[in-house]
C-alpha positions as CSV (number, residue, x, y, z in Angstrom):
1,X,58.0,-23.2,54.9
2,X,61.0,-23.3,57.0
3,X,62.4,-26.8,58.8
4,X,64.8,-24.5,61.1
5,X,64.3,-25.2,65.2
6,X,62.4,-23.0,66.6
7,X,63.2,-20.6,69.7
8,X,61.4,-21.4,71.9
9,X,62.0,-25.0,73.3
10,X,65.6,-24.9,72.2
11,X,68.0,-24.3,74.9
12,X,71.2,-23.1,73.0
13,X,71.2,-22.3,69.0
14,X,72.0,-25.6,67.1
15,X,71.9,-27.5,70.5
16,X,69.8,-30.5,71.7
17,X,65.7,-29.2,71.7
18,X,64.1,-29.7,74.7
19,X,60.3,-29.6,74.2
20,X,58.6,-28.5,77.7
21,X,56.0,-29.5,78.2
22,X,55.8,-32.8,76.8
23,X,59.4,-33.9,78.2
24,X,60.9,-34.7,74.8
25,X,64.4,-34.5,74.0
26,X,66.0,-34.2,70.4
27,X,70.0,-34.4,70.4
28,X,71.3,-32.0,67.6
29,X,72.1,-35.1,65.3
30,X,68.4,-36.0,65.8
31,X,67.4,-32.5,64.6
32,X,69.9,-32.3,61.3
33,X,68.4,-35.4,60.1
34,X,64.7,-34.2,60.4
35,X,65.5,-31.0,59.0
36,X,67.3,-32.9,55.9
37,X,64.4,-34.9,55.8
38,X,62.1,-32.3,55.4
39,X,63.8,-30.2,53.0
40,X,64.0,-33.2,50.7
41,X,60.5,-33.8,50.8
42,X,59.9,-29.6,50.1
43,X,62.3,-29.6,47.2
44,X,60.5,-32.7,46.3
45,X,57.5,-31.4,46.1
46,X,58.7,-27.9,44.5
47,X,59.6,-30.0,41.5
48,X,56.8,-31.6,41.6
49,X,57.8,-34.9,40.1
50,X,57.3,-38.2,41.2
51,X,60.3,-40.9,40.2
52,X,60.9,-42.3,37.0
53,X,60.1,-45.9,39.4
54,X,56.8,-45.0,40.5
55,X,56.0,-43.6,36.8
56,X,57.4,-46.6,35.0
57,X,55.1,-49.2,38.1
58,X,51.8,-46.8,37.1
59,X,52.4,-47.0,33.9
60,X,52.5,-51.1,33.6
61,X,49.5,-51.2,35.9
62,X,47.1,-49.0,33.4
63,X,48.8,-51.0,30.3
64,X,47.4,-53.9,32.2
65,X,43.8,-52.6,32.6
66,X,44.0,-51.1,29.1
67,X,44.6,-55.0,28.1
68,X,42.1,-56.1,30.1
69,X,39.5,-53.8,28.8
70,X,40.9,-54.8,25.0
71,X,40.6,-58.9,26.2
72,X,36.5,-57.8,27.0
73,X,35.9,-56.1,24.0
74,X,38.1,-56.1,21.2
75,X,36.8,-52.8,20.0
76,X,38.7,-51.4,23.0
77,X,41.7,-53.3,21.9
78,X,44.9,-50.5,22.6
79,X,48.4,-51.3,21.5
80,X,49.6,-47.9,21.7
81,X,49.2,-46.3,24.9
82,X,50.8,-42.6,24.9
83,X,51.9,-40.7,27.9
84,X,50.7,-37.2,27.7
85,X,52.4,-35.9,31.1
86,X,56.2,-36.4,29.9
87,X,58.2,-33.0,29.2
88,X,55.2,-31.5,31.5
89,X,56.6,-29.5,34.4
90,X,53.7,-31.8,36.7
91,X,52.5,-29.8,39.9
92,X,50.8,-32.9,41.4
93,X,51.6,-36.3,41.3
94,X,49.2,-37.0,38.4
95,X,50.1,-39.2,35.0
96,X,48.1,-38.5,31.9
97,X,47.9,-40.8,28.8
98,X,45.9,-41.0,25.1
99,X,44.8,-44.5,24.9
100,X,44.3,-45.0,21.2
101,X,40.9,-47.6,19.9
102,X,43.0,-49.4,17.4
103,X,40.1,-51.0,15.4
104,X,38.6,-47.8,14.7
105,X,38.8,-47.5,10.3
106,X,42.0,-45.3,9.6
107,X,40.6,-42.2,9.3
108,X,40.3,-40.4,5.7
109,X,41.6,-43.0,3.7
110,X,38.7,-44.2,1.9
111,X,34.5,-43.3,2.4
112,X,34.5,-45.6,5.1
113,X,35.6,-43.5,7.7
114,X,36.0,-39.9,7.4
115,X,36.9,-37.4,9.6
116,X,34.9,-34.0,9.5
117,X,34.7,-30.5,10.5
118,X,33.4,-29.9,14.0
119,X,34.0,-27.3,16.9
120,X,37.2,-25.2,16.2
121,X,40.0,-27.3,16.6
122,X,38.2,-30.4,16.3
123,X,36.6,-32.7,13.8
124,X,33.6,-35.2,14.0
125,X,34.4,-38.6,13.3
126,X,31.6,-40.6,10.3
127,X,31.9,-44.1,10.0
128,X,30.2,-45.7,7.2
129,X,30.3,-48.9,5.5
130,X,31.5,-52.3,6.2
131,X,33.0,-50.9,9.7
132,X,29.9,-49.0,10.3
133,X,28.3,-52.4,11.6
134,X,31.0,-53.1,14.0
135,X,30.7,-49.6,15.9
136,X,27.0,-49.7,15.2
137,X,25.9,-49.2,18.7
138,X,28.0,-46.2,19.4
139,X,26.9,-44.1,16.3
140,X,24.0,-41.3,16.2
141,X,21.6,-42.1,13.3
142,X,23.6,-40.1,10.6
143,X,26.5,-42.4,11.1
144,X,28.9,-39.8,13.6
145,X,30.8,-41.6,16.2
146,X,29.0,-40.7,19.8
147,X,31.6,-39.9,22.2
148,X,29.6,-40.5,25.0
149,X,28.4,-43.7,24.3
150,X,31.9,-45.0,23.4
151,X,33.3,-43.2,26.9
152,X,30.5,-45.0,28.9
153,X,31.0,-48.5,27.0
154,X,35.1,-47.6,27.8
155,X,34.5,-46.9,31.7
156,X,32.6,-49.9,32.4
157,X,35.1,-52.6,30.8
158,X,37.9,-50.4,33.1
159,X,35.4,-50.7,36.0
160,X,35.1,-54.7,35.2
161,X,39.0,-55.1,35.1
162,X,39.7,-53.1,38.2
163,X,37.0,-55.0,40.3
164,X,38.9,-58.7,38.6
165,X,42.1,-57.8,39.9
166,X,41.1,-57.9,43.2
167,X,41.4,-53.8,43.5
168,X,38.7,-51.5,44.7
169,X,39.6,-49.5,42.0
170,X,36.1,-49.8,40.3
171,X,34.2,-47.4,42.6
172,X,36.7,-45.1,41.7
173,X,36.0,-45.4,38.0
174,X,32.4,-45.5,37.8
175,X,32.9,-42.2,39.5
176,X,34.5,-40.5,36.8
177,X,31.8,-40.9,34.4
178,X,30.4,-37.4,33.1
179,X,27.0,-38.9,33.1
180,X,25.4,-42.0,34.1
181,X,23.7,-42.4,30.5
182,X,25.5,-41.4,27.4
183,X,23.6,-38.4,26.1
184,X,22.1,-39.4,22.2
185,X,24.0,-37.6,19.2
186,X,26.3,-36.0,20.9
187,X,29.5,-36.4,18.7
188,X,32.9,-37.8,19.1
189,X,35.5,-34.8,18.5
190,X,38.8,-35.2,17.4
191,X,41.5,-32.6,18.1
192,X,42.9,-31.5,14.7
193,X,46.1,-30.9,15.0
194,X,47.4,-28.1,12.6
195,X,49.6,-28.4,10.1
196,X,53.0,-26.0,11.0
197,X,53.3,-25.3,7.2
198,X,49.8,-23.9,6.4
């Protein structure tokens, strides 16, 4: 990509441009400022970063929908909302982030709620017991935590807060969905993340 005049309207090199057959004239100041303007945007766009504003305004608009959702149903309650895209060289203009359920059971500290060997690099998630009843809708018959069901119960409380904030947002979201009907026992995987020790 180049932002350098080209030869063929231009009268004299670094001159006023003269464009033909349209009758437009550009004087040479005109021309520098384009051409800064355009390599801005190219370096821009080489890093492929968006500014720490914009970032910080996205960021405070999904907090709010990740309330929202938590207001609807407190089993989607999230105080913790991580951003996954930071320290990421970002080709596109996209943000990632973890939003953590925090009335899930801690995981592994009694019978309650156990975390379990799944896929490699991943671990099924059994919750028994007294919080058993609370997440009862989302769980296969042998107690595992269905990651579908929970994802399709998460999209629609999103969808609701988009659509309440006046946004058009929730077409969008229902969108997303991997499938219209969460698929029965189908488990929810963790990623296990390895310990650097062992």
């Amino acid at each position: 990509m180049g932002s350098a005049a080209s030869g063929m309207g231009c009268e004299t090199p670094g001159g006023d441009l003269r464009l033909p057959f349209t009758g437009l004239k550009f004087s040479a100041n005109q021309l520098r400022a384009l051409n800064s303007y355009v390599d801005e945007l190219y370096e821009e766009d080489q890093k492929g970063q968006m500014s720490t504003e914009m970032e910080s305004e996205v960021e405070s608009l999904v907090q709010r929908i990740v309330d929202g959702a938590g207001q609807r149903d407190p089993r989607f309650r999230c105080c913790h909302l991580i951003a996954l895209h930071r320290g990421k060289m970002m080709r596109s203009r996209s943000l990632e982030y973890l939003v953590t359920l925090d009335s899930l059971p801690v995981l592994n500290v009694n019978d309650d709620c156990r975390l379990e060997e799944g896929p490699v690099g991943y671990g099924k998630v059994r919750i028994t017991g007294r919080g058993a009843d609370k997440w009862e809708e989302f769980l296969t018959p042998s107690g595992y935590l269905c990651r579908d069901k929970v994802l399709e119960r998460w999209v629609s409380l999103v969808a609701r807060c988009t659509a309440a904030r006046g946004g058009r947002g929730r077409a969008r979201v229902l969108c997303a969905r991997a499938a219209c009907v969460a698929k029965p026992y189908h488990y929810c995987y963790l990623e296990r993340v390895l310990n650097e020790n062992g």
